[in-house]
N, C-alpha and C positions, 0 to 999 in steps of 0.2 A: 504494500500500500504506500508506505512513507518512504520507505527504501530503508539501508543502513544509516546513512545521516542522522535522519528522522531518529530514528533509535538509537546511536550514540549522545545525539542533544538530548532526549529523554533521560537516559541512565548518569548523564553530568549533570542535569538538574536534579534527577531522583538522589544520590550522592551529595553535592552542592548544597542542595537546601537545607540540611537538617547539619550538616556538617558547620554551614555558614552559623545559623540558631546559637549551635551550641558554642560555638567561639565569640560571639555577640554578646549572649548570657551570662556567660562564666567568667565575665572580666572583672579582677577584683574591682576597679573603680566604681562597676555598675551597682553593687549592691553594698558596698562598706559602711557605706552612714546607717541603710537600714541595719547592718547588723551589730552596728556600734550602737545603736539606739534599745534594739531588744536584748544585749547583753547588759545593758546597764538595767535594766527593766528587772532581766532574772536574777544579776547577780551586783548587787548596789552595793557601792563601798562598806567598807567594815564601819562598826559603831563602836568607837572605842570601852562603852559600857557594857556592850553585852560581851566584850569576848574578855573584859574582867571578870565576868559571871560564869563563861562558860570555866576559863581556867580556873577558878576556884574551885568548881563545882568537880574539874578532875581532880584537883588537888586535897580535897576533902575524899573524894572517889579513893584514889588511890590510897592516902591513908586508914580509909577503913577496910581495904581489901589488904591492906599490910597486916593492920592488927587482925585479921581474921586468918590471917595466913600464921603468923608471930603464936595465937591462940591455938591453933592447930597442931603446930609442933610441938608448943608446950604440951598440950593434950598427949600426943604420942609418944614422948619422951618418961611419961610418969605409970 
């Protein structure tokens, strides 16, 4: 019908286009604000109050898994 032509411009545009998409897409420049906007969104600067809280809260943690661990031995030992 179209001859070979015909269908080699077919199969460079079938190829081309989606090839083109994906290199147009995937430039960092196109999307970095939006993702510098939705990382700040999920994960927002630290608040220097709670991560006194959080560490405390191991630090109290961990000393009472010491004394239960310190209790233990004492236990097995007698």
């Amino acid at each position: 019908m179209g001859g070979w032509k015909l269908e080699v411009f077919r199969m460079a545009v079938y190829i081309s286009f989606p090839v083109g998409l994906f290199y147009l897409f995937n430039q960092p420049s196109f999307f970095e604000d939006w993702m510098m906007e939705k990382r700040a969104k999920i994960f927002p600067p630290s608040d220097p109050k709670a991560l006194k809280i959080l560490e405390d809260y191991k630090a109290k943690m961990e000393l009472k898994q010491e004394n239960e661990w310190i209790k233990a031995q004492n236990s097995k030992q007698l």
